[in-house]
C-alpha positions in Angstrom: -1.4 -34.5 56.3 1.3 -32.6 55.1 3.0 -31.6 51.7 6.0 -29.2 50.9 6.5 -27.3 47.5 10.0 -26.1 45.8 9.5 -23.8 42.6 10.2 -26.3 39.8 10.0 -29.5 41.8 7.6 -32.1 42.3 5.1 -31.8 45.3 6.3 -33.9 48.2 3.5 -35.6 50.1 5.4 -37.9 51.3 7.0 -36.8 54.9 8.5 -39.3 57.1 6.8 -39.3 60.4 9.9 -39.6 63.3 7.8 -39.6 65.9 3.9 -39.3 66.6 3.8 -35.4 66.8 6.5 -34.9 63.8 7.5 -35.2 60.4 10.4 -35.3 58.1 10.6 -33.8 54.0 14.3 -34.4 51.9 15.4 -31.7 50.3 18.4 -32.3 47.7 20.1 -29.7 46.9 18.8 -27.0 49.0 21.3 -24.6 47.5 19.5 -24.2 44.5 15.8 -23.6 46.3 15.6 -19.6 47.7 11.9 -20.1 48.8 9.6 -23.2 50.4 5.9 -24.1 50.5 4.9 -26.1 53.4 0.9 -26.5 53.3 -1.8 -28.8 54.7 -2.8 -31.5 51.8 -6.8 -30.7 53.6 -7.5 -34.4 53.9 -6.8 -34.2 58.1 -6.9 -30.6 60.3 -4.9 -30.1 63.1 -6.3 -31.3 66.7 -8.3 -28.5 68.2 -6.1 -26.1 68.9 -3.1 -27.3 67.7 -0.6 -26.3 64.8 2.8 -26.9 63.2 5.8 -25.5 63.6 8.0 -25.6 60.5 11.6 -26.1 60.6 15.0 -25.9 58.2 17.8 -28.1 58.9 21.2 -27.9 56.7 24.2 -29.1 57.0 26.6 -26.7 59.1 30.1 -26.9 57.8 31.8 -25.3 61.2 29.9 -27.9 63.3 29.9 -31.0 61.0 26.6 -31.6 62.0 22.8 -29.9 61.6 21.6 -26.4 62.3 17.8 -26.7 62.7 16.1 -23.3 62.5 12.4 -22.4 63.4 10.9 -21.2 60.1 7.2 -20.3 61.1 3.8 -22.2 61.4 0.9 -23.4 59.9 -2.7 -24.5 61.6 -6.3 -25.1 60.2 -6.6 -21.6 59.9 -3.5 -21.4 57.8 -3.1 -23.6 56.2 -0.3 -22.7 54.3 3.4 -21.1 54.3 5.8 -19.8 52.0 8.8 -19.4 53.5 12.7 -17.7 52.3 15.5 -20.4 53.2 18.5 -19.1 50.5 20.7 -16.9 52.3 19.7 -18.2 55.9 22.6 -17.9 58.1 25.0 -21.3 59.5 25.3 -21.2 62.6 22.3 -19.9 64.3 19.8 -22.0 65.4 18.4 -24.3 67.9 18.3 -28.3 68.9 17.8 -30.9 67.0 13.8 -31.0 67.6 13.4 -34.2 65.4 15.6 -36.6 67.1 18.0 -38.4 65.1 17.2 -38.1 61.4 19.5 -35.8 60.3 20.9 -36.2 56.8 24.8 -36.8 56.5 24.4 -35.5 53.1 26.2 -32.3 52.3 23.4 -31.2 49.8 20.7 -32.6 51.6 19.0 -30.8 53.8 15.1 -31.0 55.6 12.1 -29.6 56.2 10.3 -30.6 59.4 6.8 -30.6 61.3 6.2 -30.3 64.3 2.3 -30.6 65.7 2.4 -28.5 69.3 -0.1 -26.3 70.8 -1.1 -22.9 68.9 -0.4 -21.7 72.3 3.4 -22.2 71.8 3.5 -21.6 68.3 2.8 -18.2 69.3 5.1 -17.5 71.6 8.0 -18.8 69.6 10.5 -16.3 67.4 11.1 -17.7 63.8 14.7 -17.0 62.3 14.8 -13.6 61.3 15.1 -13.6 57.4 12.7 -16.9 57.1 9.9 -14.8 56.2 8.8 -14.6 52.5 8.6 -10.8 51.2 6.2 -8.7 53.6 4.7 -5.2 53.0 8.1 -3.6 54.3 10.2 -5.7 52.3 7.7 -4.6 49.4 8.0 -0.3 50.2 11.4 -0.5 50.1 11.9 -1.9 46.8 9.1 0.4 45.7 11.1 3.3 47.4 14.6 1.9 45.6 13.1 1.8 42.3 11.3 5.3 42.9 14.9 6.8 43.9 16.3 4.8 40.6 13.8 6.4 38.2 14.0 10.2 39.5 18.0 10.0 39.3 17.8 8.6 35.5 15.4 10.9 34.7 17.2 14.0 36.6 20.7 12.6 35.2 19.3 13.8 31.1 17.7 17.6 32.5 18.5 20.4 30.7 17.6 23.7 31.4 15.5 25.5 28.9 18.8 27.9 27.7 20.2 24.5 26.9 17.6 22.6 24.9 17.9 22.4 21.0 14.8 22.3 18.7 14.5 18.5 17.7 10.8 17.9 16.9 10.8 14.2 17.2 11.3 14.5 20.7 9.2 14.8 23.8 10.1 16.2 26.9 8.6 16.0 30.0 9.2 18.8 32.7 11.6 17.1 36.0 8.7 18.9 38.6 6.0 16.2 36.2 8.2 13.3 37.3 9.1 14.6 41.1 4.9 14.9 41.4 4.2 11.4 40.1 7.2 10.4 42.7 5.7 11.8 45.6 1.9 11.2 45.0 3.1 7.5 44.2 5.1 7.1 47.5 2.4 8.9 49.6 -0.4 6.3 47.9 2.4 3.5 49.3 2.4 4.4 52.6 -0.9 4.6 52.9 -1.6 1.2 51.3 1.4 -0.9 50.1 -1.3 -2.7 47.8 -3.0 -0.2 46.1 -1.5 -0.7 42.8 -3.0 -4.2 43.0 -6.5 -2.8 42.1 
C-alpha cells in the first residue's frame, strides 16, 4: 500500500506490517538522507475517511533507545509527502507508536505508518522542522539572495567624479539595481511563485 523514496536509493515497497493498522520501512544510514518520500503505491486507498500518519524513529544517543517523531500525513487525497529528516532534533519526540520493532542499529533508523482517522490526523502537531521547504522558507532565501546581490553590487559604486573612461565596460546606475530589488520583492510577496510562469 505503501512505498518510501530516499534521493539516490532504490524505492522501498516493501514495509513491514507490525500490527493491522501499521507499518515499518529500514532506513540505513539515515545520516546521509536530508529529505524522505513517503507515498501511496495507488494499488489500495485508505478506508473512508482514514489516513496515515508518518513517523521518524532514530537512534537517541542520550537515551540508548528510539525517539519516534510525528512527521506528517498522507490520505487518498494526498497521496504523497516529502518530508526534511537531516538536522531533526534527538531528544524530542513521542512514544514508541509501533510497538517493539525498534532497530538496535546505530545507523539504522525507520520510517513508519500509521492508518488512523483523518479526524486525528488533523488534530495532531508534526515536529517542527519535518516540513519540506514551504513558501516562507522559499521568501526568505529569495530575500537573502536579494540582500546578497544589492550589497555586491553597492560594494563596486563609484560616484561619477570617480569613474575613469574605460570603454569596454558597462555600468549600470545602483537606483537600476535598488528598482529591480524592490519591484522583485514586492512581486514575491504578492505571489512566492510567480517566477514559476
Amino acid at each position: 500500500m505503501f512505498g518510501c523514496l530516499v534521493a539516490g536509493r532504490l524505492v522501498q515497497t516493501n514495509a513491514v506490517q507490525v500490527a493491522s493498522d501499521k507499518f515499518v520501512f529500514d532506513l540505513p544510514e539515515y545520516e546521509k538522507v536530508n529529505h524522505v518520500v513517503v507515498f501511496m503505491l495507488g494499488t489500495v486507498p485508505f478506508p473512508d475517511g482514514m489516513g496515515g500518519a508518518v513517523y521518524f524513529s532514530f537512534p537517541d544517543p542520550e537515551s540508548g533507545g528510539s525517539v519516534w517523531q510525528l512527521l506528517g500525513f498522507i490520505a487518498n487525497d494526498k497521496p504523497s509527502a516529502i518530508f526534511k529528516i537531516s538536522g531533526l532534533k534527538t531528544g524530542q519526540g513521542g512514544a514508541h507508536p509501533f510497538g517493539a520493532v525498534a532497530s538496535a542499529t546505530p545507523s539504522m533508523a525507520q520510517i513508519g505508518v500509521s492508518v488512523e482517522p483523518l479526524e486525528q490526523l488533523a488534530q495532531q502537531t508534526p515536529v517542527s522542522g519535518a516540513a519540506a521547504s514551504t513558501a516562507d522558507t522559499l521568501r526568505l532565501f529569495t530575500q537573502k539572495m536579494l540582500d546578497s546581490l544589492y550589497n555586491f553590487a553597492s560594494s563596486f559604486a563609484v560616484t561619477q567624479g570617480q569613474m575613469t573612461p574605460n570603454p569596454s565596460e558597462s555600468f549600470v546606475p545602483a537606483s537600476c539595481i535598488l528598482k529591480w530589488y524592490d519591484n522583485f520583492q514586492r512581486r514575491m510577496n504578492q505571489n512566492p511563485n510567480f517566477w514559476k510562469n
